[in-house]
N, C-alpha and C positions, 0 to 999 in steps of 0.2 A: 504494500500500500504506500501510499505518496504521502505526504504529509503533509497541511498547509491551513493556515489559520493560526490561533494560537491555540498551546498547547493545554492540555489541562493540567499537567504538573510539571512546572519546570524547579530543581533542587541545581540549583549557582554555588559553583564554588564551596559546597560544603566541608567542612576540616571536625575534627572530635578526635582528641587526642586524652589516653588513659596514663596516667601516671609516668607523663612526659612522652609516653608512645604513641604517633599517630597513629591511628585504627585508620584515618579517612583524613583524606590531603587535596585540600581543594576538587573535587569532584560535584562534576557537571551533568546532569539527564536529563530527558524530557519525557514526556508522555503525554501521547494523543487520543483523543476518545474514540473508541474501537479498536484500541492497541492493546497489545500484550508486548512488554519488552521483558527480557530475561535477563537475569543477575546473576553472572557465573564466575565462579574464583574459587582456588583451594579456602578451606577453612581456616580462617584470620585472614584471608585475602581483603576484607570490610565491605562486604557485601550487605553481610546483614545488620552490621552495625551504621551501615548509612541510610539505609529503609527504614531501622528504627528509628533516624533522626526526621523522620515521615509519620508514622506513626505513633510520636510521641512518646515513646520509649525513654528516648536519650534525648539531650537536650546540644544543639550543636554547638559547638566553640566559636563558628563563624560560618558563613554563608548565607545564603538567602531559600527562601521557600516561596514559590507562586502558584496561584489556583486559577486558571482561568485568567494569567494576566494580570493579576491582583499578589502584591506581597502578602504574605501571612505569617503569622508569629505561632510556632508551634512548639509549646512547653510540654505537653503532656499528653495524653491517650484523650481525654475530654477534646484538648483541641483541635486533635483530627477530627473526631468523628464529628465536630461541629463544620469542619469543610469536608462532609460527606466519604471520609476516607475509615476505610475496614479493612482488619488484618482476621486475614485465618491462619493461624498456626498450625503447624503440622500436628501438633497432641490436640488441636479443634477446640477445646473448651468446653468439651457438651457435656454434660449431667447424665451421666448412664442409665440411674435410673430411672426418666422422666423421657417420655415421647414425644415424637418429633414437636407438634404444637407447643406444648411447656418447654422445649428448647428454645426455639425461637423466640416467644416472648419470657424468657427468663431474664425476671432484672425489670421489664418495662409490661407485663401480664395487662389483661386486660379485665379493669374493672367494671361490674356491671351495677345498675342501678341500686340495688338494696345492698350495695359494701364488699359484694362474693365475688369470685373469680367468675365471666364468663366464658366458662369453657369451649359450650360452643361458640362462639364468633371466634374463637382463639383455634379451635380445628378449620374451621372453616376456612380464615383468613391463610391456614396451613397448607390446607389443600389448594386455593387458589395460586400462592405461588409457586406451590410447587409445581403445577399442571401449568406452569408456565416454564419454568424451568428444566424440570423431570416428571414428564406425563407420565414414567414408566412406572414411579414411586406409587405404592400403596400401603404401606406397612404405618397407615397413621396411629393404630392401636396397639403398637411395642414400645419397652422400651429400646433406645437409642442403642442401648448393649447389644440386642439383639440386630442392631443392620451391620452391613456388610460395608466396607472402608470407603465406597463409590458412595452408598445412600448417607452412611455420614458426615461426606463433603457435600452432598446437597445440601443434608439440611442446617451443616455451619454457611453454604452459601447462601441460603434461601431467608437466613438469618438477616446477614449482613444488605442482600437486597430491598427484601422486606424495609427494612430501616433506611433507605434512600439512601445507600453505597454508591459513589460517582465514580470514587477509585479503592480500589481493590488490592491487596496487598495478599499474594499467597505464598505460604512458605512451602515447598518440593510437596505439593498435592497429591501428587501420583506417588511418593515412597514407602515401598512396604506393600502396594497393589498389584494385583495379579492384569495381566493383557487385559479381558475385560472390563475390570475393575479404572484401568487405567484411561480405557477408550472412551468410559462412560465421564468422568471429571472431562475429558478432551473436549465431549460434546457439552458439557454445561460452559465451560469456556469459550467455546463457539457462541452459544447462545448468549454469555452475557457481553461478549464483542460486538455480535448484532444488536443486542438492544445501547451501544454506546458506550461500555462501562469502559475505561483505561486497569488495566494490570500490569503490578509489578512481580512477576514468577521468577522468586530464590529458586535455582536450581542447580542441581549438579549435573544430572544427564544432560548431555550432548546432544543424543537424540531428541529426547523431548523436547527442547528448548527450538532443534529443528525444524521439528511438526506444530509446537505450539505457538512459540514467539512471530511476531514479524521482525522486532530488532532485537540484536543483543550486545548487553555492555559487559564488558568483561573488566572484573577486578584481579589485581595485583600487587600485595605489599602495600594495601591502604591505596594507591592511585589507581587512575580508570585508564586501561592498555587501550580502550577505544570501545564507540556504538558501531555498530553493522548490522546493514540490512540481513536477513538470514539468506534472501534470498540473492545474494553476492557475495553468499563466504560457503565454502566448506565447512564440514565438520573436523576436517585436518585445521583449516584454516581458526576454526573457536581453539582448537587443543592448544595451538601455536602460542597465540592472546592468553590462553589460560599456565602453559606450562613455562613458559619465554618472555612472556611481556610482551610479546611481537604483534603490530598490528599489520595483516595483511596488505593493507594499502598502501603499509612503507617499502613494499620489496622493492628491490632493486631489480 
């Protein structure tokens, strides 16, 4: 895809250094609505510690944050989700024992006129976006233990959409999923590309970030070795940026 307009998250020059060490050293990305960019680098490479300074996690040393073209001040997990921004962690956060609807509105439940929980508008409101998301999902009346690794990334994403999620933050979705399990998270990424949402995908596989991303920024040693289109680089060519520093574009 092309890119053009402005973006819906631009992070300038970001820096967040631990106990004199920088994690992240001036680094620069963007992200465009219907995007998936992918975030690749060995472990400590600051991948994910510059996402957290997105998500409110961390608190940056310097740089700048934009939404739409607009600066924003992001201290905290409140402050994202106040510019529409959702992280799903790879451990998801869901309540095991409570199904899918009490997942989703856990924390924000919906009360109903005499003081009570109403449940049903809370299934209900369940099933609607799920049947937008995952038509395939039926499993409204288990709990969450009981789904399979694919329905529990629904229903942490059906969470975060529900809640008017503009941008998306996922940590390696697919790890620990079987082929199917894997193809199925693919398809809800699709799905939330079409309806607009920008994603940022922590990944380690190569492949996936192939099949999923349209760009990928590769970290190294706290700095960004470069963005690339996926569909101008090999998968030699991500290893190269990930194990070398090399950015395809500088060959000689």
């Amino acid at each position: 895809m092309t890119n053009t307009g402005t973006p819906l998250v631009e992070l300038k020059d970001i820096s967040i250094a631990f106990g004199g060490i920088k994690a992240v050293d001036k680094v620069s990305v963007d992200l465009y609505p219907g995007e998936v960019v992918g975030l690749l680098g060995h472990n400590g490479a600051g991948k994910s510690t510059l996402i957290k300074c997105l998500s409110g996690a961390y608190k940056a040393d310097a740089g700048e944050v934009f939404i739409n073209g607009k600066k924003v001040v992001i201290n905290n997990p409140r402050d994202a989700r106040d510019q529409n921004i959702e992280t799903i962690y790879q451990t998801l956060a869901l309540a095991d024992n409570l199904d899918a609807a009490s997942n989703l509105f856990l924390g924000r439940e919906i009360i109903g006129s005499g003081g009570f929980l109403d449940e049903s508008r809370m299934e209900a409101e369940t099933r609607k976006i799920m049947a937008r998301l995952n038509p395939n999902f039926h499993k409204f009346d288990v709990p969450v233990s009981a789904l399979s690794g694919g329905q529990r990334q629904s229903v942490a994403i059906a969470r975060a959409v529900y809640f008017d999620a503009k941008i998306l933050i996922m940590d390696e979705p697919t790890a620990a999923l079987g082929v199917h399990e894997t193809e199925m998270v693919a398809e809800l990424i699709q799905e939330l590309k079409n309806q607009g949402l920008g994603i940022f995908l922590i990944e380690h596989d190569i492949h996936n970030v192939m099949k999923l991303c349209d760009r990928a920024s590769v970290m190294k040693n706290g700095l960004l070795v470069g963005t690339e289109r996926v569909e101008d680089v090999t998968e030699d060519d991500i290893l190269s940026m990930i194990i070398l520093g090399k950015n395809p574009k500088n060959k000689l």
